[in-house]
C-alpha positions in Angstrom: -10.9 15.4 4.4 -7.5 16.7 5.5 -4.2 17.6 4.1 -2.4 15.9 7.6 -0.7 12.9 7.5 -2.6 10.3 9.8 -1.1 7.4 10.8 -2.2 3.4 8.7 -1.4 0.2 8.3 -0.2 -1.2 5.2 -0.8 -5.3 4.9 0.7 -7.2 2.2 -1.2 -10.5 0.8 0.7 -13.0 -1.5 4.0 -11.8 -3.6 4.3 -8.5 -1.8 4.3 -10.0 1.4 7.1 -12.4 0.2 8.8 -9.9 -1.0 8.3 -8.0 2.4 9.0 -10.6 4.7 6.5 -9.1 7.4 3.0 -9.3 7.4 2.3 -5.5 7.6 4.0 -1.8 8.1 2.9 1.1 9.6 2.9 4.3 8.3 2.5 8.0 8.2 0.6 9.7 5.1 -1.7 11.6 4.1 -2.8 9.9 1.0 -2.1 6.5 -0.9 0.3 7.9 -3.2 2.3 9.3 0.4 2.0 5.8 1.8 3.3 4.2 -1.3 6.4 5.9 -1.2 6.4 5.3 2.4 7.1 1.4 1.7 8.6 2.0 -1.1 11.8 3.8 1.6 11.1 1.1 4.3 11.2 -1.8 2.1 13.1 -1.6 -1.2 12.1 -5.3 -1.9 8.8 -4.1 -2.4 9.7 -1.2 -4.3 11.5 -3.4 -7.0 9.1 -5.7 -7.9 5.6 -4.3 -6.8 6.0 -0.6 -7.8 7.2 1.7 -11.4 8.0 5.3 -10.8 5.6 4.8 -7.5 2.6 3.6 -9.2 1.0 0.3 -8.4 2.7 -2.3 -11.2 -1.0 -3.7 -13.1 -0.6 -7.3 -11.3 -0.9 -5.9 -7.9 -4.3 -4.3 -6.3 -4.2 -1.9 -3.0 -7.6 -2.2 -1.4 -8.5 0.4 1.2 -9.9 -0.9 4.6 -11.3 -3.9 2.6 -14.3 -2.2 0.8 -12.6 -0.4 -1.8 -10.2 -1.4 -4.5 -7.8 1.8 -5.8 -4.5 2.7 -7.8 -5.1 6.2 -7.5 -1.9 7.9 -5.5 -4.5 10.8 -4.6 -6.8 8.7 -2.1 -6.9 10.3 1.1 -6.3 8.5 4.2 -7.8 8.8 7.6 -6.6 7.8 10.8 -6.2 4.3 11.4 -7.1 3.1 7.7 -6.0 -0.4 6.5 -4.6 -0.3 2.8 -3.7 -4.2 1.8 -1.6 -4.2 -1.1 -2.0 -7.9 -2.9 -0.9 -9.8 -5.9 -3.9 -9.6 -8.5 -3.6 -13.4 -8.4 -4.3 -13.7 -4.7 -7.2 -15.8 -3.7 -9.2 -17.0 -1.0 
């Protein structure tokens, strides 16, 4: 694990992507927490209605590289990670 800032990919699924109006961002941050607020700067759309005081809002789910399902702004990040940020509602 390391304290760098690596560079990822942030998808959005379902409102956020709406609410994004691209299908992805990339990123530079060391942790989930650092890539939140990250998107929350690039895209204040996303901010408003997917985020409170830079916490994931309950209705919406970040899963990291599609294996793991987190809200904890402390999950480290390694080079070239996926985190897809989704609607709780999304299906497939």
């Amino acid at each position: 694990m390391t304290n760098a800032s690596v560079r990822v990919r942030v998808e959005f699924f379902g409102v956020p992507r709406l609410r994004a109006g691209v299908p992805s961002l990339d990123v530079t941050a060391s942790d989930l927490g650092l890539a939140f607020a990250a998107v929350c700067e690039a895209l204040p759309e996303v901010a408003a209605s997917c985020f409170t005081d830079g916490e994931l809002r309950p209705e919406y789910l970040a899963s990291l590289n599609g294996n793991t399902f987190t809200r904890d702004p402390a999950t480290p990040l390694n080079e070239g990670d996926s985190v897809m940020l989704l609607s709780a509602d999304v299906g497939g």
